[in-house]
Phi, psi and omega in degrees: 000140186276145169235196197180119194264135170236112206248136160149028169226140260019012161320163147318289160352283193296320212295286188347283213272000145278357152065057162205203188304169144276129201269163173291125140026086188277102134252169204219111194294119203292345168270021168252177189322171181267330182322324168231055176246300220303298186321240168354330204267309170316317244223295197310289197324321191286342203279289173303311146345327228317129174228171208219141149314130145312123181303158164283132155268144167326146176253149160310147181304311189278017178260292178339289226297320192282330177292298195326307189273022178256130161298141207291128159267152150249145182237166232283119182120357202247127200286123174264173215260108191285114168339142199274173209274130164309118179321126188277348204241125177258180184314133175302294186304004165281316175307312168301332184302310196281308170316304197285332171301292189312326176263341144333306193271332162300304167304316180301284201250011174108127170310277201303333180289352211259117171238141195331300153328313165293281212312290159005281185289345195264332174231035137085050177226150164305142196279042176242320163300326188276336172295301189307343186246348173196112179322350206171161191262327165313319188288340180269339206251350191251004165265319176304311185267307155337317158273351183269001153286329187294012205252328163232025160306311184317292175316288201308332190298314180307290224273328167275052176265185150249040143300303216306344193239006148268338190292152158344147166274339174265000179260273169006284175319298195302259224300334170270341164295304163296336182285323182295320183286307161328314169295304192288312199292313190341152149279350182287306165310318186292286171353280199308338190283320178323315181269357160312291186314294188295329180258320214314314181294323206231065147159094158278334162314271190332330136330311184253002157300291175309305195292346194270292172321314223225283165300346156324331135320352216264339172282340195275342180303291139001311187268331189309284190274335168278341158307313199265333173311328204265359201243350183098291184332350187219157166280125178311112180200179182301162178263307198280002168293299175313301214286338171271350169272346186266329160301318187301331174307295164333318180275329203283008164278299178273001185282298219277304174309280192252018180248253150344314183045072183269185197307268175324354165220025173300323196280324206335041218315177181307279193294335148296327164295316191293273184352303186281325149316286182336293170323290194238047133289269192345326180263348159274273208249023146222130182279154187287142171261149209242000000 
């Protein structure tokens, strides 16, 4: 029968780095299978070998307790644990800081002069803040007009319930002039009409910001004066016509008045122009009923 000897095991060599005996000699008839001379070659090795598992030692209660409370590493190949997410809404009271700077700053030098940075700096944040809360200065300036719809949403809101298209045209009337008048005498509203007036022709996005904001509500006023129109109560004319005689007195206040600040209506307060406005718009375009 042929063998077949496998060499390096009963060498010097093996005795020497196994620091014992030299083991005798293995051999295998080179015609059995080869699966299983490995098997036989494996089951000799182990024979000369013999090697044991470390037992695991036990951890201790402070070993335990400091592996439990040591934070997890991650290792390389290993998906971490992703970081919780940036607040989609940020804090209100920043927002507000960065509005009133901004309309601060907007009053000074002007919607096109007007930089992300002076604002920044005006309301005392970095402009990596100021950018995390509004991306760009068009986004700010639509904020900005945002807020100043929150001051005469409420009126609109009131004149569009529909209690509100049974009232009278002069408690109606009367009551969208002053909230109109309230909204404009602000200065923040002045800011924004001011860069209207300035930008408005060479940058119509701005235009159509204030009008999506601010005039969105503005049909109901509109379904309002064509109701009492068709009922006799208002004098018949186009509504949108009506709307530019019940504003212009109102823009020409802030134009003369607080923009310009020209001689005769710089001092003007408020409740001496409206009050007396109000009356006779009203009395031109609602007739008294007899």
């Amino acid at each position: 029968m042929m063998t077949g000897h496998r060499p390096g095991f009963g060498t010097a060599g093996t005795a020497e780095r196994a620091g014992g005996a030299s083991p005798p000699a293995v051999s295998f008839p080179l015609t059995l299978a080869p699966g299983v001379r490995y098997l036989l070659i494996e089951r000799s090795v182990s024979n000369c070998y013999p090697w044991h598992p470390v037992e695991p030692v036990a951890s201790t209660g402070k070993e335990a307790t400091r592996r439990r409370s040591s934070p997890k590493t991650t290792q390389p190949g290993e998906e971490a644990t992703p970081m919780s997410p940036r607040p989609k809404n940020p804090p209100p009271d920043r927002r507000g800081e960065i509005l009133e700077a901004a309309f601060r700053v907007f009053a000074e030098k002007g919607y096109r002069a007007a930089t992300m940075a002076e604002i920044a700096r005006a309301a005392g944040v970095t402009p990596a803040a100021l950018y995390y809360y509004f991306p760009s200065k068009a986004d700010l300036f639509r904020a900005a007009v945002t807020e100043r719809r929150s001051q005469l949403q409420p009126a609109l809101a009131a004149l569009a319930s529909p209690d509100a298209r049974e009232l009278p045209p002069r408690e109606f009337l009367g009551a969208l002039l002053r909230a109109m008048a309230d909204f404009l005498a602000d200065e923040r509203t002045r800011a924004v009409i001011r860069i209207l007036l300035a930008e408005g022709p060479r940058d119509p996005s701005l235009v159509a910001i204030f009008q999506e904001e601010v005039y969105g509500n503005i049909g109901a006023v509109l379904g309002y004066l064509e109701q009492h129109m068709a009922q006799g109560n208002v004098r018949p004319m186009d509504p949108r016509v009506f709307l530019l005689f019940f504003q212009g007195p109102l823009l020409a206040m802030v134009i003369f008045r607080d923009l310009l600040r020209l001689g005769p209506y710089r001092d003007l307060p408020n409740p001496a122009l409206v009050e007396p406005l109000a009356e006779t718009i009203l009395a031109g375009l609602v007739p008294e009923k007899r």
